[in-house]
C-alpha positions as YAML, in Angstrom:
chain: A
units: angstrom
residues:
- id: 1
  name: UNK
  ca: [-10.32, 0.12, 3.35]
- id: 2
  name: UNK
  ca: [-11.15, -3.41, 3.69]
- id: 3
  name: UNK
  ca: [-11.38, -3.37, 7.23]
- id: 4
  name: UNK
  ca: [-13.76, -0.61, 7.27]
- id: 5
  name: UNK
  ca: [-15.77, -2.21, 4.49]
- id: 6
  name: UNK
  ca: [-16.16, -5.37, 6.84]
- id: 7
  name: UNK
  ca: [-17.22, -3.27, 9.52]
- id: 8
  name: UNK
  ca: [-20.35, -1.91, 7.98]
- id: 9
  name: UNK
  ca: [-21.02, -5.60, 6.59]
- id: 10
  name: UNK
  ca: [-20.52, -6.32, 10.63]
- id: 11
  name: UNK
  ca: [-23.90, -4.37, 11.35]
- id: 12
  name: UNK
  ca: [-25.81, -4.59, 7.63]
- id: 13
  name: UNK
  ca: [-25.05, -6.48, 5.04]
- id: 14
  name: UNK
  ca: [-27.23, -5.30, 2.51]
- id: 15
  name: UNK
  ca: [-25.75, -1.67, 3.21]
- id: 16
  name: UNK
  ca: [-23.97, 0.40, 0.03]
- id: 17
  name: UNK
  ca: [-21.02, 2.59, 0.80]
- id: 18
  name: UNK
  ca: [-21.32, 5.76, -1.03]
- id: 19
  name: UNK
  ca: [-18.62, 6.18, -3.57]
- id: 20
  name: UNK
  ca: [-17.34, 9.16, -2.57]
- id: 21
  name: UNK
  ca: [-16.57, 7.49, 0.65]
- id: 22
  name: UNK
  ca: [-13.18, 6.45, -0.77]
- id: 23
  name: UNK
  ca: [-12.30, 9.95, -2.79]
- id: 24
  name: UNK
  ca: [-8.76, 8.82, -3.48]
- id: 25
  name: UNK
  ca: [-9.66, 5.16, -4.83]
- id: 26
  name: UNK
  ca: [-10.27, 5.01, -8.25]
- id: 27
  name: UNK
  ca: [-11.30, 1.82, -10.32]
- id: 28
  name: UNK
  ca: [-11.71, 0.76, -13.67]
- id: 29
  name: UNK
  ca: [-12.77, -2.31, -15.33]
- id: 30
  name: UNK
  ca: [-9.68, -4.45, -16.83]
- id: 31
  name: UNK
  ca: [-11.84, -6.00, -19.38]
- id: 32
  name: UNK
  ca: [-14.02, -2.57, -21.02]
- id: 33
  name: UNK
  ca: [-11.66, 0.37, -19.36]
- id: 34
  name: UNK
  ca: [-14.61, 2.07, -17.58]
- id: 35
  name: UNK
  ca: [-14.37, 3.24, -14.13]
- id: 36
  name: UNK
  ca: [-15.93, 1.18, -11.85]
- id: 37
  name: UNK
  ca: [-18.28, 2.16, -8.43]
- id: 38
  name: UNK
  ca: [-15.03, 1.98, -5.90]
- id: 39
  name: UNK
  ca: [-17.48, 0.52, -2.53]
- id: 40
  name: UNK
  ca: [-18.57, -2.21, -5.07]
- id: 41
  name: UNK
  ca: [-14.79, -2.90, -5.68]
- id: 42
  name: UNK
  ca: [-13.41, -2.85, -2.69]
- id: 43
  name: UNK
  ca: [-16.62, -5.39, -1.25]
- id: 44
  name: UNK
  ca: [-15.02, -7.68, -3.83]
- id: 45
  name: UNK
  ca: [-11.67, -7.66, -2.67]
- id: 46
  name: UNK
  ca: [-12.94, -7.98, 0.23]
- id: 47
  name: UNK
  ca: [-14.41, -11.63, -0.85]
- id: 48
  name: UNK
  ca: [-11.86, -12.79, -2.83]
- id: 49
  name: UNK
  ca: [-9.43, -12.03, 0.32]
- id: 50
  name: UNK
  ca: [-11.67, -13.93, 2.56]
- id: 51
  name: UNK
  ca: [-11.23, -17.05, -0.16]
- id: 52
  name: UNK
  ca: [-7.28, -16.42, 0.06]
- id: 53
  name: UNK
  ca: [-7.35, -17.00, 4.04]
- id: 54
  name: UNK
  ca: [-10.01, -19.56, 4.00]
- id: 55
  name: UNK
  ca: [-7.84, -21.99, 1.58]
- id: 56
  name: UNK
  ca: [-4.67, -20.59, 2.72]
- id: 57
  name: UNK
  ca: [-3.06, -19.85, -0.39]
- id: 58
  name: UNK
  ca: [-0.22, -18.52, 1.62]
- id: 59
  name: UNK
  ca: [1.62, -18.01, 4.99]
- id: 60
  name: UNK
  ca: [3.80, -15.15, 5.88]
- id: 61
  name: UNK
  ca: [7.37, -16.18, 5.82]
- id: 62
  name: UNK
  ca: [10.71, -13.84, 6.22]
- id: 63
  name: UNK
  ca: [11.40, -12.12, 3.04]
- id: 64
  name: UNK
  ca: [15.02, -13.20, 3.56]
- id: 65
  name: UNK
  ca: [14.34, -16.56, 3.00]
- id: 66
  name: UNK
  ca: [12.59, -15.64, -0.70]
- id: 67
  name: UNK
  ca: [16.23, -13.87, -1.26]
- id: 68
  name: UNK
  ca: [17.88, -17.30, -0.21]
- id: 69
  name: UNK
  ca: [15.45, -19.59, -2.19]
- id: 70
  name: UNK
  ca: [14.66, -17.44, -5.30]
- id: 71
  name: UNK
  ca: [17.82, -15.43, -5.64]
- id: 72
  name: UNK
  ca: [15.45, -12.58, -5.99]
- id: 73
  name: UNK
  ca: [12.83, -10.65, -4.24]
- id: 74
  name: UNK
  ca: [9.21, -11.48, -3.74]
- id: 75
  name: UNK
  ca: [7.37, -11.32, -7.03]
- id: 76
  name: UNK
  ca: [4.34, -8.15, -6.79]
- id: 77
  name: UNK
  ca: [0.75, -8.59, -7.27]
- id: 78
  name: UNK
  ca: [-2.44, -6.78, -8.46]
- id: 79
  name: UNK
  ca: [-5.88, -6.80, -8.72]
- id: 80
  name: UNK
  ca: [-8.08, -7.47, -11.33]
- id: 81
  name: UNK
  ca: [-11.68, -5.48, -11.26]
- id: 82
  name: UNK
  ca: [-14.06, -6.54, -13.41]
- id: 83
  name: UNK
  ca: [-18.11, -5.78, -14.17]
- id: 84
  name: UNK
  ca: [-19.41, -8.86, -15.45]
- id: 85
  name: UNK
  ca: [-22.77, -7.75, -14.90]
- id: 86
  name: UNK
  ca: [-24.10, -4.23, -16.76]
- id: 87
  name: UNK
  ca: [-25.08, -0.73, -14.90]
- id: 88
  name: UNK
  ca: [-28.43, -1.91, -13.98]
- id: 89
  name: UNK
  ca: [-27.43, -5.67, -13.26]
- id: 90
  name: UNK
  ca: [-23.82, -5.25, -11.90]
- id: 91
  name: UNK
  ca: [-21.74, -8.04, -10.85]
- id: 92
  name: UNK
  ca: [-18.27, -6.84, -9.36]
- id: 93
  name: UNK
  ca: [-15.52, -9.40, -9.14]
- id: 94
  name: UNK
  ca: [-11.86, -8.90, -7.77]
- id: 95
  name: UNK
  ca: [-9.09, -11.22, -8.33]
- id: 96
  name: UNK
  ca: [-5.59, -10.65, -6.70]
- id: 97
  name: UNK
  ca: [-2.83, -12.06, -9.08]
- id: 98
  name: UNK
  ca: [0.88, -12.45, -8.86]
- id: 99
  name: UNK
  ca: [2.57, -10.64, -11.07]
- id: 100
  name: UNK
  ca: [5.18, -13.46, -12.34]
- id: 101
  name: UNK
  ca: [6.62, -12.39, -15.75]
- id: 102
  name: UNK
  ca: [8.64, -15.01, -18.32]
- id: 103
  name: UNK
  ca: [12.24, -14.23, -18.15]
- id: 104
  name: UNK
  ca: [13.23, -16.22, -21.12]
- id: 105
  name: UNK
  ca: [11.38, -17.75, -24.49]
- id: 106
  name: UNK
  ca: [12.40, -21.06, -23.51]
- id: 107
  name: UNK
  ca: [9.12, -23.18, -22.42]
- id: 108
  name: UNK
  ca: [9.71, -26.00, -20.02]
- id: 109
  name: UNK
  ca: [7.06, -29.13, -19.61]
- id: 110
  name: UNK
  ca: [6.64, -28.33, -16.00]
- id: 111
  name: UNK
  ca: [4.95, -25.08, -16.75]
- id: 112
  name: UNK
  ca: [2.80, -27.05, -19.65]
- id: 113
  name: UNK
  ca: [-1.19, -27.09, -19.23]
- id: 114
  name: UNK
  ca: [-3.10, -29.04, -22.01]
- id: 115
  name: UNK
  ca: [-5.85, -27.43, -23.59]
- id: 116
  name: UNK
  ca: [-9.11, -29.63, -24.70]
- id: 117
  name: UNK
  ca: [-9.32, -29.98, -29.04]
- id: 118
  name: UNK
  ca: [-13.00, -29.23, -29.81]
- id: 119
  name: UNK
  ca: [-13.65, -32.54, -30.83]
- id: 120
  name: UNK
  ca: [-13.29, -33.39, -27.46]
- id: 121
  name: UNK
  ca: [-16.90, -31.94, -27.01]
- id: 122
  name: UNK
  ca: [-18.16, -32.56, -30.22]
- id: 123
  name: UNK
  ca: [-17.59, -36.07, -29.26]
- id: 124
  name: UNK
  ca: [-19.25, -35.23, -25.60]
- id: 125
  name: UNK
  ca: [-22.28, -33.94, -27.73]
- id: 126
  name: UNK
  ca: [-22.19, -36.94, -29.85]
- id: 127
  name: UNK
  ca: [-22.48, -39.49, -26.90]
- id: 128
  name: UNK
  ca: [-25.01, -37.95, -25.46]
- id: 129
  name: UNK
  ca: [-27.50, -37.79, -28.37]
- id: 130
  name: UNK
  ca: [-26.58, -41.62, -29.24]
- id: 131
  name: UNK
  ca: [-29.42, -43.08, -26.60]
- id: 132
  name: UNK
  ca: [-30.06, -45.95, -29.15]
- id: 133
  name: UNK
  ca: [-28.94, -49.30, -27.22]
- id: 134
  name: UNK
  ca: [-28.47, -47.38, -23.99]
- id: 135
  name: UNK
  ca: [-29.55, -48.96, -20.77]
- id: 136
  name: UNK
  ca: [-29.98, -45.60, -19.01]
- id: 137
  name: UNK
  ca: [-31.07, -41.84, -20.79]
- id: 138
  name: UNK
  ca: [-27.51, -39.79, -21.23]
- id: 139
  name: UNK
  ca: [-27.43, -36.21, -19.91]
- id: 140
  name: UNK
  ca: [-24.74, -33.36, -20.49]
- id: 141
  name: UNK
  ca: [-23.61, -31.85, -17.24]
- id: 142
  name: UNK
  ca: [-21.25, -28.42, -16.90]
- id: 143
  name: UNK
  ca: [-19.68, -27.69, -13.89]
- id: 144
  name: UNK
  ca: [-17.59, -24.86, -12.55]
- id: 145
  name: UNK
  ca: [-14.72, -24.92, -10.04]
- id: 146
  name: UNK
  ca: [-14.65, -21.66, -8.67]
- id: 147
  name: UNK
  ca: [-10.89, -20.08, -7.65]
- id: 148
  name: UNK
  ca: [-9.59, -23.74, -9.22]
- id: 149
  name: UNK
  ca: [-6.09, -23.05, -8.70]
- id: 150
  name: UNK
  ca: [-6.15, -22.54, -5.00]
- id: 151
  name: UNK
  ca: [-7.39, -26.27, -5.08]
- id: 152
  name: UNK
  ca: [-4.04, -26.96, -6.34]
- id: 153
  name: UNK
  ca: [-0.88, -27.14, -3.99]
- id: 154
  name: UNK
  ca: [2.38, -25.27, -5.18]
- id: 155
  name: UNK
  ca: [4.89, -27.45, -6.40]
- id: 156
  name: UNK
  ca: [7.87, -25.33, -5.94]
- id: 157
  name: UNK
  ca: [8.74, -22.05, -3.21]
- id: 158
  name: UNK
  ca: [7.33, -19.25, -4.38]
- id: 159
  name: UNK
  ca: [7.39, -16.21, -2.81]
- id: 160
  name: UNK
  ca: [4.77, -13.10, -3.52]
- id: 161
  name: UNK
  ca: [4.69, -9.92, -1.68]
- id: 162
  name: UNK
  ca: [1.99, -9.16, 1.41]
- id: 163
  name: UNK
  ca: [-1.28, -7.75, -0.07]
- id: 164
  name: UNK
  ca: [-1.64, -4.48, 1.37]
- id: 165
  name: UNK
  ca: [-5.34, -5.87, 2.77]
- id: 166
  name: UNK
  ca: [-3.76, -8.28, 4.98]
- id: 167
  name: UNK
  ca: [-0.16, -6.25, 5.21]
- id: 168
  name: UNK
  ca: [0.27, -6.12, 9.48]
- id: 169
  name: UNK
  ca: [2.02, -4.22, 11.51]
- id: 170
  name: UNK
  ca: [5.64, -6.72, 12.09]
- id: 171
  name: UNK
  ca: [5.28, -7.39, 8.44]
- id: 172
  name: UNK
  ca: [7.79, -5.03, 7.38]
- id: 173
  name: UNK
  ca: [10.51, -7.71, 6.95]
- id: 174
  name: UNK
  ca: [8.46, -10.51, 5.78]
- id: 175
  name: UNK
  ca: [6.80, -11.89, 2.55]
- id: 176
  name: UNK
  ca: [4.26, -14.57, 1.39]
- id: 177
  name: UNK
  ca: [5.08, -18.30, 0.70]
- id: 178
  name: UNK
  ca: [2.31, -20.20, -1.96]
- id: 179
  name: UNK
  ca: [1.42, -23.11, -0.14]
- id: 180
  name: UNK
  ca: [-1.36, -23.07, -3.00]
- id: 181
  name: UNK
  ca: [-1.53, -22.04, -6.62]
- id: 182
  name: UNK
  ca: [-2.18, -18.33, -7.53]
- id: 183
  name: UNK
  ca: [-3.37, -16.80, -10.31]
- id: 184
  name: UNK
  ca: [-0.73, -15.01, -12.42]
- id: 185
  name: UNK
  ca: [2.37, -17.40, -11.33]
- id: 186
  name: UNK
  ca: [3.40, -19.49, -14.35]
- id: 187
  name: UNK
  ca: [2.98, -23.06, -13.60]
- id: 188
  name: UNK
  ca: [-0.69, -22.66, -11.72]
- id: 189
  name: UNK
  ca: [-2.50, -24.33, -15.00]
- id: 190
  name: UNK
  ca: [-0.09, -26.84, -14.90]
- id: 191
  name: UNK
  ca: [-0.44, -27.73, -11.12]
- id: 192
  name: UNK
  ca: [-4.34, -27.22, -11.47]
- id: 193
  name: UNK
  ca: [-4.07, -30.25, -14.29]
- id: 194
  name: UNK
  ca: [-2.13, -32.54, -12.10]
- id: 195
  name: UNK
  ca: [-4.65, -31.83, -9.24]
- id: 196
  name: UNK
  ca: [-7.97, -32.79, -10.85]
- id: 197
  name: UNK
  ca: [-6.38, -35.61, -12.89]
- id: 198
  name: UNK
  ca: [-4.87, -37.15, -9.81]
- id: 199
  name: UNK
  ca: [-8.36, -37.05, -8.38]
- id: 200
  name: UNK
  ca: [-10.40, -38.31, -11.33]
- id: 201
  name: UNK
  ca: [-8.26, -41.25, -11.71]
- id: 202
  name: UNK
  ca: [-8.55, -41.91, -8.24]
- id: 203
  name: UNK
  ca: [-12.41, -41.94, -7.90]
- id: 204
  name: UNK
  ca: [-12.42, -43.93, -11.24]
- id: 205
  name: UNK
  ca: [-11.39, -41.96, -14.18]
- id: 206
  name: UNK
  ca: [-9.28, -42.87, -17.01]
- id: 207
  name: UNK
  ca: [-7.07, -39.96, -18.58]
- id: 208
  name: UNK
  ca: [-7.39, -40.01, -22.67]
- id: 209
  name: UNK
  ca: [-4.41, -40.77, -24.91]
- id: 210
  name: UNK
  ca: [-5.38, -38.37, -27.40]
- id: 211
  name: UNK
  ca: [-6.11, -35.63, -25.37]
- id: 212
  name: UNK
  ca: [-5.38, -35.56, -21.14]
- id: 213
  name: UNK
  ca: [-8.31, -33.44, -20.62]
- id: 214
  name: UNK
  ca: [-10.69, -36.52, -21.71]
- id: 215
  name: UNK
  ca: [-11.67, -38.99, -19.11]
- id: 216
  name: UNK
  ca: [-13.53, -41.78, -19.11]
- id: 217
  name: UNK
  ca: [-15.03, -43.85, -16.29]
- id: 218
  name: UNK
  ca: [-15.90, -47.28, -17.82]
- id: 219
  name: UNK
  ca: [-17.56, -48.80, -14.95]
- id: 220
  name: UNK
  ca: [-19.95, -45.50, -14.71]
- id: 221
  name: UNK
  ca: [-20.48, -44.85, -18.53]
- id: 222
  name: UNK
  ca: [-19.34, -41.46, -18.13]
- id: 223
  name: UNK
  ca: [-17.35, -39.39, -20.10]
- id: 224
  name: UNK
  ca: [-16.05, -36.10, -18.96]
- id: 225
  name: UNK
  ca: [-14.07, -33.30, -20.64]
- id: 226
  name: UNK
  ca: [-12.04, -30.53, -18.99]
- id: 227
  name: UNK
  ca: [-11.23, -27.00, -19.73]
- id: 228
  name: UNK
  ca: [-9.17, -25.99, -17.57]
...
């Protein structure tokens, strides 16, 4: 289905596929339950697969080796549809995620991922309306990483099963290795948090004491809060 979706994006790609193109695809919205228009869908998997290959979140490896390195098979996957838009305004996103469930109730620091206290951004707010005695005027800036966690590189093997969108023929015996983070595996927060705090402190950046998602660049003046 994505292939054929492509194809028609090949020749126009402000062209709708009717819905009743795909009569046995049926799609509903994870977040409000209703069923969502399936050519919408499926041109959003279509995108978020095209992020996948472009960051190369994985590489297709022999499923035998997840059996020697995991002790286990390759972990399953699914999508995520969602309508973040309305019926008149829609906005379809698709996000494929690993399907990695705790085994145990134990938590371990290397699956950890701080968490910003709101006084982290009260105190954001309170810098930036302090101008008194300021050389230069103070702004407030939000940014958004999109897909953050394929940013991040995997810090163990893990192994996920071939998306049937980019399942091949050959593929039969073989699985996916994370050369990236993916959404859904348990430590992909936790990677994500070592990757932008590595790279803050390396343009500059000071991490917080009281909270690791505060930074600080003294030389700049800047202070800079992330939820990640």
């Amino acid at each position: 289905l994505i292939q054929e979706i492509n194809e028609v994006r090949l020749h126009d790609d402000d062209s709708v596929v009717e819905h009743n193109s795909y009569p046995d695809v049926v799609s509903y919205d994870d977040v409000s339950g209703k069923q969502l228009d399936t050519s919408k869908v499926m041109l959003a998997r279509s995108d978020e697969m095209a992020y996948f290959k472009k960051h190369r979140v994985y590489r297709k490896v022999p499923i035998s080796l997840c059996y020697e390195i995991a002790g286990t098979g390759p972990i399953d996957t699914r999508w995520i549809d969602i309508n973040k838009g309305d019926t008149l305004n829609p906005n379809y996103r698709s996000r494929l995620v690993a399907k990695e469930i705790k085994r145990s109730n134990s938590s371990t620091p290397d699956m950890f991922a701080a968490t910003p206290p709101i006084e982290a951004l009260r105190f954001i707010m309170s810098c930036a309306a302090s101008q008194k005695g300021s050389k230069r005027k103070k702004i407030i800036m939000s940014n958004d990483v999109r897909r953050a966690y394929f940013y991040a590189p995997s810090v163990r093997r893990v192994f996920i099963k071939i998306p049937d969108e980019d399942f091949e023929e050959g593929d039969e015996e073989m699985c996916a290795e994370l050369d990236f983070s993916m959404y859904g595996t348990r430590d992909a927060a936790h990677n994500w948090e070592i990757e932008y705090t590595n790279f803050l402190t390396g343009v500059g950046f000071v991490s917080g004491t009281a909270s690791p998602c505060h930074f600080q660049h003294p030389g700049r003046g800047i202070d800079l809060v992330v939820h990640g």
